[in-house]
Each structure stands twice: as structure tokens, then as C-alpha cells.
Residue, then its C-alpha position, 0 to 999 in steps of 0.5 A: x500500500x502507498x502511503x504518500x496520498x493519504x492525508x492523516x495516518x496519526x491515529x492509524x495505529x492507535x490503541x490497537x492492540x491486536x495488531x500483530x503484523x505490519x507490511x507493505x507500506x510503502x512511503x509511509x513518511x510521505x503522509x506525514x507532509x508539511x512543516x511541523x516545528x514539533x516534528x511529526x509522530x507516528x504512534x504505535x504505543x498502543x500495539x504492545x503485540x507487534x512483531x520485532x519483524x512487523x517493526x523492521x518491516x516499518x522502518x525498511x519502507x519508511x520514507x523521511x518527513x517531507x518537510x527537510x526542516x522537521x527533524x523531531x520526527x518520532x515512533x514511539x513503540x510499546x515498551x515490550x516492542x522496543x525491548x525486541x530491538x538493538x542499536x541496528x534496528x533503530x539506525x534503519x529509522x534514524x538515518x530517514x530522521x526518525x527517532x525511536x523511542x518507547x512508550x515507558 
């Protein structure tokens, strides 16, 4: 799925906590357009079952905020999912300008 026409993907995620699995998301950083001098966030907090695979799958395909100015772009991750990462995994997300950060 091309994420780069959709218009708000803030909540998408929210609150989900049957979410397992997530794949195919293509330019996924797209939908988040335009300045944000807070940065934007994408919020999977609430999705305490996400796979470390499903994780990676996001950070693979997701693209930079469209805006060069906004570096305070964050994914915030269920404590339990951050736990499943290492230094690797969060440099996927970083080097696009994303910082990983968990929930607790």
C-alpha cells in the first residue's frame, strides 16, 4: 500500500492492540507532509503485540518527513516492542530522521 496520498495516518495505529503484523507500506513518511516545528509522530504505543519483524518491516519502507526542516520526527513503540530491538534496528529509522523511542 502507498502511503504518500493519504492525508492523516496519526491515529492509524492507535490503541490497537491486536495488531500483530505490519507490511507493505510503502512511503509511509510521505503522509506525514508539511512543516511541523514539533516534528511529526507516528504512534504505535498502543500495539504492545507487534512483531520485532512487523517493526523492521516499518522502518525498511519508511520514507523521511517531507518537510527537510522537521527533524523531531518520532515512533514511539510499546515498551515490550522496543525491548525486541538493538542499536541496528533503530539506525534503519534514524538515518530517514526518525527517532525511536518507547512508550515507558
Amino acid at each position: 500500500m502507498d502511503m504518500k496520498s493519504a492525508t492523516t495516518v496519526t491515529n492509524m495505529f492507535t490503541n490497537n492492540t491486536a495488531l500483530t503484523t505490519v507490511a507493505g507500506f510503502q512511503n509511509l513518511g510521505k503522509a506525514f507532509t508539511g512543516s511541523n516545528a514539533d516534528g511529526h509522530t507516528l504512534n504505535l504505543a498502543g500495539s504492545p503485540n507487534l512483531t520485532k519483524q512487523s517493526v523492521l518491516n516499518i522502518f525498511n519502507t519508511i520514507s523521511a518527513p517531507d518537510d527537510v526542516n522537521c527533524n523531531n520526527s518520532k515512533i514511539i513503540l510499546h515498551s515490550t516492542v522496543y525491548a525486541l530491538l538493538d542499536a541496528s534496528d533503530i539506525a534503519i529509522a534514524t538515518a530517514k530522521r526518525w527517532s525511536v523511542v518507547s512508550s515507558a
